[in-house]
C-alpha positions as CSV (number, residue, x, y, z in Angstrom):
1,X,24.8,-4.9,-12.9
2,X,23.4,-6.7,-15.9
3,X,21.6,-9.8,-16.1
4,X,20.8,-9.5,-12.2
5,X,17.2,-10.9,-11.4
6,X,16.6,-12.9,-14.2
7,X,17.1,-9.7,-16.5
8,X,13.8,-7.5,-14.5
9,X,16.7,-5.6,-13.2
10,X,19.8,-5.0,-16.0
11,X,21.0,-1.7,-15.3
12,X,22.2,0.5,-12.5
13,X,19.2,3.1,-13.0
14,X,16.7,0.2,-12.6
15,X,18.7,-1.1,-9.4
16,X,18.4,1.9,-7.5
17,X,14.4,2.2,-8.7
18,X,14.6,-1.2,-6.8
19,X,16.3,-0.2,-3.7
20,X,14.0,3.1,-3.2
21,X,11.1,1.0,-3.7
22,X,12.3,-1.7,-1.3
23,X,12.7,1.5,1.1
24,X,9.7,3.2,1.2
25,X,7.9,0.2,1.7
26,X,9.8,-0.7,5.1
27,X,8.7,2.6,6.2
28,X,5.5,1.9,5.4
29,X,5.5,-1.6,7.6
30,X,6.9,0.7,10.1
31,X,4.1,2.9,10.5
32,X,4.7,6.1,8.2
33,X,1.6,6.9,6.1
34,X,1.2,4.8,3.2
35,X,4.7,6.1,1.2
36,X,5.0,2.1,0.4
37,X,2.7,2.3,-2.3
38,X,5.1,4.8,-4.2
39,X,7.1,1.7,-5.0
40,X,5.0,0.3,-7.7
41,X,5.2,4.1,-9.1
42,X,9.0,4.0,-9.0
43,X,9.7,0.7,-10.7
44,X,6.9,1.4,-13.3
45,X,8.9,3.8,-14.7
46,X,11.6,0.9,-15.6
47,X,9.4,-2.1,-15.8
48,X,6.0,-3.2,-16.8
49,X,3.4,-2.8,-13.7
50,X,2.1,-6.1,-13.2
51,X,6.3,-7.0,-13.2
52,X,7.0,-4.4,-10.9
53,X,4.0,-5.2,-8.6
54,X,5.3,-8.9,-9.1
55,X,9.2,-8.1,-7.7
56,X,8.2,-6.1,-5.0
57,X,5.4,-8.4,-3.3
58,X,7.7,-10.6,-1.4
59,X,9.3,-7.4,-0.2
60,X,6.1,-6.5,1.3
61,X,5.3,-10.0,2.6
62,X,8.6,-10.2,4.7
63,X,8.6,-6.5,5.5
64,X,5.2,-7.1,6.9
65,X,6.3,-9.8,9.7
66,X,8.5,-6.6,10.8
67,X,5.5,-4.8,10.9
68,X,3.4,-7.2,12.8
69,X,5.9,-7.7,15.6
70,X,6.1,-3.9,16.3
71,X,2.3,-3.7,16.2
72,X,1.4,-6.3,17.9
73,X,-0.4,-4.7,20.6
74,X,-1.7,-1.7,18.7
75,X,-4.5,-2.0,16.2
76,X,-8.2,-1.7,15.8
77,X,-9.8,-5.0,15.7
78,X,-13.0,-4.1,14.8
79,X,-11.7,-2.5,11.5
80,X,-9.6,-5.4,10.9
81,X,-13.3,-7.6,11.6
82,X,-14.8,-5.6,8.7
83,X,-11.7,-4.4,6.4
84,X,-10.0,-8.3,6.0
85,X,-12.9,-9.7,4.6
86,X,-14.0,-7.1,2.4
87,X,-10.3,-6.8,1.0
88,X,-10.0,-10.7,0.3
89,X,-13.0,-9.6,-2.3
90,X,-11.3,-7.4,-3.9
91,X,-8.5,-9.3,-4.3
92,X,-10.5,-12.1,-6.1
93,X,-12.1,-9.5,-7.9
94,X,-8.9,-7.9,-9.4
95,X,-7.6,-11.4,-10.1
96,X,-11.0,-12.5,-11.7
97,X,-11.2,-9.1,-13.6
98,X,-7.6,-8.8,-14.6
99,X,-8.1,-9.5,-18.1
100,X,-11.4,-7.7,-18.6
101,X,-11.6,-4.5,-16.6
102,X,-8.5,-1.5,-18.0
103,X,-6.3,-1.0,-15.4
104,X,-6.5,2.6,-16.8
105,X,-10.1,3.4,-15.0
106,X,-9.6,2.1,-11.9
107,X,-6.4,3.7,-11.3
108,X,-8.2,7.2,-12.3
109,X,-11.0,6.4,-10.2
110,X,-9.4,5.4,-7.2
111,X,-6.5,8.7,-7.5
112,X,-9.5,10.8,-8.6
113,X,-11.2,9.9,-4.8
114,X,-8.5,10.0,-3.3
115,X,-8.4,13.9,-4.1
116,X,-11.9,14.2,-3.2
117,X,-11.3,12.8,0.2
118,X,-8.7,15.3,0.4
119,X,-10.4,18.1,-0.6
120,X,-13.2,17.4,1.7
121,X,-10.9,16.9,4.5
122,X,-9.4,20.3,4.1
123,X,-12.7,21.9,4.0
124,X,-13.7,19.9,7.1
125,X,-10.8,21.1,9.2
126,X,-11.9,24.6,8.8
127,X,-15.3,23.4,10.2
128,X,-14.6,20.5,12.6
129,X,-17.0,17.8,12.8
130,X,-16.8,14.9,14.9
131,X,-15.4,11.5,14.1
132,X,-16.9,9.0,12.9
133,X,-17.3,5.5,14.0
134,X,-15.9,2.0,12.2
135,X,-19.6,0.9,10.4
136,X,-20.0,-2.0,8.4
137,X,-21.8,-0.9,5.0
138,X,-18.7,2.0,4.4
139,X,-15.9,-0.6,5.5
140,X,-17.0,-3.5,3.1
141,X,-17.3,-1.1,0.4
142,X,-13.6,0.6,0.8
143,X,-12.4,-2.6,1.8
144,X,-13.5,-4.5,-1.3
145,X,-12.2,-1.1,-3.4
146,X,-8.8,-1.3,-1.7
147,X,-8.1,-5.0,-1.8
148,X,-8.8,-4.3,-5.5
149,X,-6.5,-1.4,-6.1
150,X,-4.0,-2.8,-3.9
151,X,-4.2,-6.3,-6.2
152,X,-3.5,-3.8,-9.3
153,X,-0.2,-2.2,-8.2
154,X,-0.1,-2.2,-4.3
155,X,-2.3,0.6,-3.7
156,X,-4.5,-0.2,-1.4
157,X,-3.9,3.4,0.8
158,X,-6.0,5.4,-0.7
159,X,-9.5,3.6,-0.5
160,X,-8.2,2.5,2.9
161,X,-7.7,5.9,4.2
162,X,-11.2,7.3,3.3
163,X,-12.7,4.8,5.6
164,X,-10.4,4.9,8.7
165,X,-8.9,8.7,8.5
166,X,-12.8,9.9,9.9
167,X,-12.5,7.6,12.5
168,X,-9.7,10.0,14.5
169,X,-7.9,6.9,15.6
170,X,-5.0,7.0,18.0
171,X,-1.6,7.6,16.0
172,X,-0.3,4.0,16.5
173,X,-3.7,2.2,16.4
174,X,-3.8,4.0,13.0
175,X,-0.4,2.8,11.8
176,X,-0.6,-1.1,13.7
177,X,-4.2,-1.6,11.9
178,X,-3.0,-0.3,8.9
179,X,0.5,-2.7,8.9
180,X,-1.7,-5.7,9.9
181,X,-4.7,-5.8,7.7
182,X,-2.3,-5.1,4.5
183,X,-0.2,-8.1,5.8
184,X,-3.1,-10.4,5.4
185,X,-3.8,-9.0,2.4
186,X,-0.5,-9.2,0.7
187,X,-0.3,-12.8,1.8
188,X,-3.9,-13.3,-0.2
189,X,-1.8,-11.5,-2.7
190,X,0.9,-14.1,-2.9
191,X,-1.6,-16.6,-4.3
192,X,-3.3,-14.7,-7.0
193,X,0.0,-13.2,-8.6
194,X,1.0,-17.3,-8.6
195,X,-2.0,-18.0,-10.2
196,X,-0.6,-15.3,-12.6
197,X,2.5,-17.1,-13.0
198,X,3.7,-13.6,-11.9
199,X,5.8,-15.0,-8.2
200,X,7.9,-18.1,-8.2
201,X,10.3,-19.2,-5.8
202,X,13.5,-19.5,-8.3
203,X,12.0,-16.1,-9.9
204,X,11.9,-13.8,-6.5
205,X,14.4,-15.5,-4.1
206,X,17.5,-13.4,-5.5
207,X,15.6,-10.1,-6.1
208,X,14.5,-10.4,-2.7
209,X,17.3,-11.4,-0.6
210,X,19.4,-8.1,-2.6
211,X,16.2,-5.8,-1.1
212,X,14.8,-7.5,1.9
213,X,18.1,-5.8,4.4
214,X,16.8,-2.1,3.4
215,X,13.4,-3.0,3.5
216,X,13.9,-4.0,7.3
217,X,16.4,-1.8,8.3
218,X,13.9,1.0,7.2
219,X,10.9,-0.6,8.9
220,X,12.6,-0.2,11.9
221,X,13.5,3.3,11.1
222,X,10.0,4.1,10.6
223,X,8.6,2.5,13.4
224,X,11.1,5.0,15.7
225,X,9.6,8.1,13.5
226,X,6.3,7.1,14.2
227,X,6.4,7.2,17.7
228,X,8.2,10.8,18.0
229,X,6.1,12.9,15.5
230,X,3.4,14.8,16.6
231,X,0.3,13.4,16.2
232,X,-1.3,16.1,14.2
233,X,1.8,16.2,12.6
234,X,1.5,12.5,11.7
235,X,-2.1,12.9,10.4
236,X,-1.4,15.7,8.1
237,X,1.6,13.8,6.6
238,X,-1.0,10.8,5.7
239,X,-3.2,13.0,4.2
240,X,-0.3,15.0,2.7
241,X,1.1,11.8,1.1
242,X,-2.7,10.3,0.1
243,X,-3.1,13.3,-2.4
244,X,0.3,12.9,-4.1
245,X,-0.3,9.5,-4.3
246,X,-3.6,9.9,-5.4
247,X,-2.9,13.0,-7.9
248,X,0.4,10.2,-9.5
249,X,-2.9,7.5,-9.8
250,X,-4.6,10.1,-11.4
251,X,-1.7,11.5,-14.0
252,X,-0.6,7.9,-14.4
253,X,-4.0,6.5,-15.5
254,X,-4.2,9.7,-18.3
255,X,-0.9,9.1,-19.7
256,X,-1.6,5.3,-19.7
């Protein structure tokens, strides 16, 4: 399909990047752990990141009103309370440090905690401890670290999860706070990339009126998923997906 979006998209290959991207992040808004911020991952492979991260942002932003209506009476307001603020920081910071700081280090960094986390929570389930509870000096610092990461290329998960996976949360209060808080801060997002003169309306209203029906369609899908795993089940898929996604961040920031 060649000259589609403005030429970001040109060939068949990069299409279908597209429409997998477009998919795993309405599962995502749906409640399935995190596998939205593979999308980045997938187009990067075709595109520049900051382009990729570009196209697929108004994906998320509609995806996430999905998300909000299924969720609307499941979520943790007092992570929210701490976690929105905190990620509005890092979003400034990642738009005020854009130009300065390599997106090479903070990708390693954030992958290479995200594997510590796991580690530690693998070694942990062999020796329970007990959960622990939302407190404000750990949730502004992962908060500022994921609005940061999640600026960068949409992954925000990572950082996220190390805060709010000790907690033990109920499945769906896990997966509503999750959708909600990374609605507001994909709609901070939406300014800073336009600051960027990375989103315009003429730019993104094709691209995303092609994805936006899969992108929904599997929000929905995910939503039903959520509800009929098992919730240990569910919990060992997030932290299943968190150290693929964090070992790609890792591989990605040594190849460049």
């Amino acid at each position: 399909m060649p000259g589609i979006f403005d030429g970001l998209i040109a060939t068949p290959l990069t299409l279908g990047l597209a429409l997998m991207a477009a998919f795993f992040v309405g599962l995502s808004k749906g409640g399935l752990p995190v596998v939205g911020m593979l999308s980045v991952p997938i187009l990067a492979l075709a595109m520049p990141p900051l382009a990729a991260a570009a196209l697929i942002l108004p994906i998320y932003v509609v995806s996430d009103l999905v998300g909000i209506y299924l969720y609307r009476h499941r979520y943790n307001l007092r992570n929210l309370a701490i976690l929105a603020p905190a990620s509005f920081v890092g979003v400034a910071i990642g738009w005020a440090t854009v130009s300065i700081i390599p997106d090479r280090a903070i990708t390693f960094t954030i992958g290479a905690l995200g594997l510590l986390f796991c580690l530690d929570a693998f070694a942990k389930r062999r020796r329970p401890v007990a959960a622990r509870p939302a407190d404000v000096p750990r949730g502004l610092f992962w908060g500022v670290l994921s609005g940061i990461s999640s600026f960068i290329s949409h992954a925000g998960g990572p950082p996220y999860q190390m805060y709010v996976l000790p907690q033990r949360l109920e499945k769906l209060e896990y997966a509503g706070t999750t959708t909600i808080l990374f609605a507001f801060v994909n709609a901070v997002k939406v300014f800073f990339y336009w600051q960027l003169g990375q989103v315009s309306i003429a730019g993104n209203l094709e691209p995303t009126l092609v994805l936006l029906p899969i992108s929904v369609a599997a929000a929905f899908l995910g939503a039903w998923a959520t509800r009929r795993i098992d919730e240990r089940l569910f919990f060992k898929l997030v932290e299943g997906v968190l150290f693929a996604s964090s070992l790609l961040l890792v591989v990605k920031a040594i190849r460049g």
